[in-house]
C-alpha positions as CSV (number, residue, x, y, z in Angstrom):
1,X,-46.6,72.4,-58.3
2,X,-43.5,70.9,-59.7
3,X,-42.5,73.0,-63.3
4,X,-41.6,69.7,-66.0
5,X,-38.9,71.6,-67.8
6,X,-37.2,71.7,-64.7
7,X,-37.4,68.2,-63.8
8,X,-36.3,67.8,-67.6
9,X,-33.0,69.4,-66.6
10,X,-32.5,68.3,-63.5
11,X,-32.9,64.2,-65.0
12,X,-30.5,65.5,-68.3
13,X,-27.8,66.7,-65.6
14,X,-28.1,64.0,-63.4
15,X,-27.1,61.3,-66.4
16,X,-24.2,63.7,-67.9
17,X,-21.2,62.0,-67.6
18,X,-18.7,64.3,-66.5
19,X,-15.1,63.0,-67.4
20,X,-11.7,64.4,-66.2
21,X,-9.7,65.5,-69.1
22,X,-7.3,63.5,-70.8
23,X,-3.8,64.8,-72.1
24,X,-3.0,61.6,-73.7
25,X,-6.1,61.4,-75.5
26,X,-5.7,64.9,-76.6
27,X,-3.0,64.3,-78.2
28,X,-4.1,61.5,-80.2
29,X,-6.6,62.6,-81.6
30,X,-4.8,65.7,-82.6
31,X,-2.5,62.7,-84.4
32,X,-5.0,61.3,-86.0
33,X,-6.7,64.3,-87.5
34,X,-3.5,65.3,-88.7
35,X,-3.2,61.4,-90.4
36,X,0.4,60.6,-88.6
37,X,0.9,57.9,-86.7
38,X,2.8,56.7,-84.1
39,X,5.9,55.3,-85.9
40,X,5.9,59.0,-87.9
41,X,6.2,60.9,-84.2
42,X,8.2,58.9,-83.0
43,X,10.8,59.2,-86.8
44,X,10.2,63.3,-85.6
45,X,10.9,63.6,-81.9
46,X,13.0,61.0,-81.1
47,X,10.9,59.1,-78.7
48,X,10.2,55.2,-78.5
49,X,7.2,54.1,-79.7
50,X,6.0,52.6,-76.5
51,X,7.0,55.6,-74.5
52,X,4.1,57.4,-77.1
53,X,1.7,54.9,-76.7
54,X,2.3,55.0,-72.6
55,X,1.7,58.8,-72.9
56,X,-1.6,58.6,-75.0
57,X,-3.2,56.2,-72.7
58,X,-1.8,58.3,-70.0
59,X,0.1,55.6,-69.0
60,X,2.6,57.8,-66.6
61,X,4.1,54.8,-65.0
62,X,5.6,53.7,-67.9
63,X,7.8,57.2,-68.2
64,X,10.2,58.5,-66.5
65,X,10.0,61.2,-64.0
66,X,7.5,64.5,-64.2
67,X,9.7,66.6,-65.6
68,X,10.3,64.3,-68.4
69,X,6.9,63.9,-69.1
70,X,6.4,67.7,-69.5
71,X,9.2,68.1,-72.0
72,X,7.6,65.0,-73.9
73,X,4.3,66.7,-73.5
74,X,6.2,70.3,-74.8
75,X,7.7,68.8,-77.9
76,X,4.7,66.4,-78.9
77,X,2.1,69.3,-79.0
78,X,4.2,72.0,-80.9
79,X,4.7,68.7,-83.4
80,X,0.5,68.6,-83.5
81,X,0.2,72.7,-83.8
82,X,-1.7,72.6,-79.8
83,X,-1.3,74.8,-77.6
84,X,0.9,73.3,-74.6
85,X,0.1,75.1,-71.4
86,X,-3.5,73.5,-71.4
87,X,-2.0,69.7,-71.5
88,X,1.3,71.1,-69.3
89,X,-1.5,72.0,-66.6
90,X,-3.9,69.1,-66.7
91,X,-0.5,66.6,-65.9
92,X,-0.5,65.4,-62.5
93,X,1.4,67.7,-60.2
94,X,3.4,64.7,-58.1
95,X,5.3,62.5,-59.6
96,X,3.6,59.5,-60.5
97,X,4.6,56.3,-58.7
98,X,5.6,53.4,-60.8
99,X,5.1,49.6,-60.1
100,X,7.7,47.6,-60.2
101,X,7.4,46.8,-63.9
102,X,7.6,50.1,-64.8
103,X,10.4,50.8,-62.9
104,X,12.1,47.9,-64.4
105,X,11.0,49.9,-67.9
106,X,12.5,52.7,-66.9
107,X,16.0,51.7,-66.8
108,X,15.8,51.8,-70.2
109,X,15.5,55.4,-71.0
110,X,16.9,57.2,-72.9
111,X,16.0,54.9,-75.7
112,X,18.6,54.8,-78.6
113,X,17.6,56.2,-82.0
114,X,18.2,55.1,-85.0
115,X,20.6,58.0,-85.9
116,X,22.2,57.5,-82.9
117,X,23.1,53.5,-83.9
118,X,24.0,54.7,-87.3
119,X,26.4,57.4,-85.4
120,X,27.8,54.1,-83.1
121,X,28.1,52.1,-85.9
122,X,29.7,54.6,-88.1
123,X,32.7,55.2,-85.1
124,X,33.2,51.6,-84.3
125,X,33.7,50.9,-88.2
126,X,36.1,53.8,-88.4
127,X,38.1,52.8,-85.4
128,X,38.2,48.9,-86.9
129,X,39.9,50.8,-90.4
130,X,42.2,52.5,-88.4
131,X,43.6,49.8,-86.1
132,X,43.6,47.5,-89.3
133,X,45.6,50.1,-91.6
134,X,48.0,51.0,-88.5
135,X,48.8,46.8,-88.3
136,X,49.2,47.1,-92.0
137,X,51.9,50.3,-91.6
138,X,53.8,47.9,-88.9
139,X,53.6,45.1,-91.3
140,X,55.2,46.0,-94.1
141,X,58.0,48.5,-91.9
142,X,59.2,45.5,-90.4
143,X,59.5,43.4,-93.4
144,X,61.9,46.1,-94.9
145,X,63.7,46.9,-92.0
146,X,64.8,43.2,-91.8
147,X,67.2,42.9,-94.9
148,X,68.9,46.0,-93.8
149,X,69.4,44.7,-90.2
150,X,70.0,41.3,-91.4
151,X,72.9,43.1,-93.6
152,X,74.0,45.5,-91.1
153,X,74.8,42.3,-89.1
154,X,76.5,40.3,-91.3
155,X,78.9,43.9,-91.8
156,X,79.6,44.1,-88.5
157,X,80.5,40.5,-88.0
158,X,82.8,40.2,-90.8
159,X,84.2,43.1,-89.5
160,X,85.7,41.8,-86.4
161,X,87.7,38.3,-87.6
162,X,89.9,36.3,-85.9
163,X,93.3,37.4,-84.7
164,X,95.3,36.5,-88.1
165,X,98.8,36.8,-89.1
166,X,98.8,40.2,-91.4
167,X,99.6,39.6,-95.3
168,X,101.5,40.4,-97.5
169,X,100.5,44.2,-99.1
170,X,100.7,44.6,-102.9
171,X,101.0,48.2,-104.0
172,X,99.0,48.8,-107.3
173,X,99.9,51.9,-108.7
174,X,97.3,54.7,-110.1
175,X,96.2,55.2,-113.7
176,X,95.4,57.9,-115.1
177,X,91.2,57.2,-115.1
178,X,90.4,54.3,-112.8
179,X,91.8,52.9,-110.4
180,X,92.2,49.2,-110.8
181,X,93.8,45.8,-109.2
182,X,95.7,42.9,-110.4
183,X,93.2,39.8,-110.8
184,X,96.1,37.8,-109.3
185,X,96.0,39.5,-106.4
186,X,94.0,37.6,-103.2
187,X,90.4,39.0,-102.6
188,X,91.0,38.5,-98.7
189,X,95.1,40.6,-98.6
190,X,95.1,44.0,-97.6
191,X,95.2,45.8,-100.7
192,X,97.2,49.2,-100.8
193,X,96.2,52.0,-103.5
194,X,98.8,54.9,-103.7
195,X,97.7,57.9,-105.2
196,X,99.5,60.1,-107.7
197,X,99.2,63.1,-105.4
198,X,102.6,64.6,-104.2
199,X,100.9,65.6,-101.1
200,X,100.8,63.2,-98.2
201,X,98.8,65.5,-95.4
202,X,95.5,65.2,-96.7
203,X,93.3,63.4,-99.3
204,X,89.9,63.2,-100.6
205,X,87.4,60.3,-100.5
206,X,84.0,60.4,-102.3
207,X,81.1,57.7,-101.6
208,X,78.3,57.8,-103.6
209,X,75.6,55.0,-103.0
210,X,72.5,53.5,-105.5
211,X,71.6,51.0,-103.3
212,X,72.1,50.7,-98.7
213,X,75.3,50.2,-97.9
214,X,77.4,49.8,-95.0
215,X,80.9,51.9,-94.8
216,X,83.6,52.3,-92.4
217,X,86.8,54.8,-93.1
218,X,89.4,55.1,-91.0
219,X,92.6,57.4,-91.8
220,X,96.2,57.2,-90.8
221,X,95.4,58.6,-87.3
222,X,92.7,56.0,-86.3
223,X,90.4,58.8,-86.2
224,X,86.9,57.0,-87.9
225,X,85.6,59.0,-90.5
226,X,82.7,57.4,-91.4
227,X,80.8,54.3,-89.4
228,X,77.4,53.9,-90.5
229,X,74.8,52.4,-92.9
230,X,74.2,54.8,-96.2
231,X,71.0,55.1,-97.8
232,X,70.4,54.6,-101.9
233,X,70.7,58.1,-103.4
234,X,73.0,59.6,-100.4
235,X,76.8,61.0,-101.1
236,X,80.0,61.5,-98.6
237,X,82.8,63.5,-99.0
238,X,85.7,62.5,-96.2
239,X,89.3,64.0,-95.7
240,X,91.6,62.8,-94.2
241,X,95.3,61.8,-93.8
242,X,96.2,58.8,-95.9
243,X,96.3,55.6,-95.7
244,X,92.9,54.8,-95.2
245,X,91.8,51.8,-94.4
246,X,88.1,51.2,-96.2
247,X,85.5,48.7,-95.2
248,X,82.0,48.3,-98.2
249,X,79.0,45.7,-97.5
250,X,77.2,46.2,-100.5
251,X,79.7,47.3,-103.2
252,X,77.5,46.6,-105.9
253,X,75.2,50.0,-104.7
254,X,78.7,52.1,-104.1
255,X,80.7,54.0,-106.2
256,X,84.6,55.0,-104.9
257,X,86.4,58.1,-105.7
258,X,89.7,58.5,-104.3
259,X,91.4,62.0,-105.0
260,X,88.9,62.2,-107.6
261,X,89.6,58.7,-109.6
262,X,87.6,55.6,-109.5
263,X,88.2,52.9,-107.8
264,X,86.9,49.4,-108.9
265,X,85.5,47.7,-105.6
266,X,85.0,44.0,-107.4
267,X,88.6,42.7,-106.6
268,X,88.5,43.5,-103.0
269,X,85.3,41.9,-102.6
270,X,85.1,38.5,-100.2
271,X,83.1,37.0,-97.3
272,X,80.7,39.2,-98.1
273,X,82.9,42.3,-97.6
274,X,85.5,44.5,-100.0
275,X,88.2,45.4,-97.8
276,X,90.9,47.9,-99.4
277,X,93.7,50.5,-98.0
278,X,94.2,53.7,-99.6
279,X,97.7,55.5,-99.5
């Protein structure tokens, strides 16, 4: 005779339904006792949202390979306070082949954060500043470089004329402070400055410039003592042996000391040069 409480447990048995365990839904229902939801994990670990949702449907196909998936796994349970080994051991052991649709999904990981944008978008802005204030150096260097080049030009032109019959010299003698010209004399003659000094072997010349100015100085032996464009606030001291024959661009930036008197430059000025010739 058949006992009933058996066949009680037998039927109850016979309609359990015995389901495989779920990682995925695990994990989300660790989520939602803990009240966070998907866009909250995925603000913590990093991940995409849809990589999250693929993982709590257990949606392998949609992820990358296995050994993503248990990293994902890893980091999403220490997040929910589970224990990991349990989930790490109920994932498939081979890789999971994806359709064609998720492999075409796939090409898309690593998804980009939103830190990590920020980051791009931070670089990209700080390159653009850069390039922009490195035009904006360039700029403005070139526009001042062009006066003095335009100047340092017009020197050296004026500086080479036409083969010309020499003038007449007119010897204007030293006084005792400045040194100074006859207005009657012609801006474009030769002018000759002797200097009260008994010695004839060597003499001083002083240059002291406010503003950029070109000056050449050449003494009695051709040798060129000075060839070049002067910056505002620079000084020269030459010696040489007299005469020397002076060349100024800009005489309204120089200041002329010869044997230690100064020299007015206005006279001598013409075509854009002051030439002069000091014995």
């Amino acid at each position: 005779m058949d006992n009933p409480s058996e066949n009680i447990l037998s039927d109850a048995s016979s309609n359990v339904d015995v389901r495989p365990f779920s990682v995925g839904a695990a994990l989300r229902e660790a989520r939602e006792r803990l009240g966070l939801s998907i866009a909250d994990v995925e603000s913590r670990l990093k991940f995409a949202s849809r990589q999250i949702e693929a993982l709590e449907t257990d949606n392998f196909t949609r992820l990358p390979e296995i050994f993503f998936v248990r990293r994902f796994v890893r980091s999403y349970a220490k997040l929910l306070q589970l224990d990991p080994d349990p989930l790490l051991a109920a994932l498939p052991i081979a890789p999971v082949q994806p359709s064609l649709h998720a492999a075409s999904i796939a090409i898309e990981v690593p998804f980009p954060n939103t830190y990590t944008t920020r980051r791009l978008k931070i670089i990209w802005l700080a390159t653009g500043l850069v390039a922009v204030a490195i035009t904006l150096v360039l700029f403005v260097w070139l526009n001042r470089s062009k006066p003095i080049m335009s100047q340092v030009t017009t020197v050296e032109t004026t500086e080479l004329p036409a083969v010309m019959p020499t003038p007449a010299s007119v010897v204007i003698a030293v006084p005792p402070d400045v040194l100074a010209v006859s207005p009657e004399a012609p801006a474009a003659e030769a002018i000759k400055i002797e200097s009260n000094s008994a010695s004839k072997q060597s003499a001083s010349i002083r240059l002291t410039f406010d503003a950029d100015s070109w000056v050449k100085v050449t003494d009695n032996d051709g040798k060129i003592l000075l060839s070049q464009l002067n910056s505002s606030g620079s000084e020269q001291h030459l010696k040489g042996r007299p005469p020397f024959s002076v060349v100024i661009g800009n005489i309204n930036g120089v200041r002329l000391y010869y044997q230690g008197k100064l020299v007015e430059l206005a006279p001598f000025y013409n075509g854009g040069t002051a030439r002069l010739k000091l014995e």
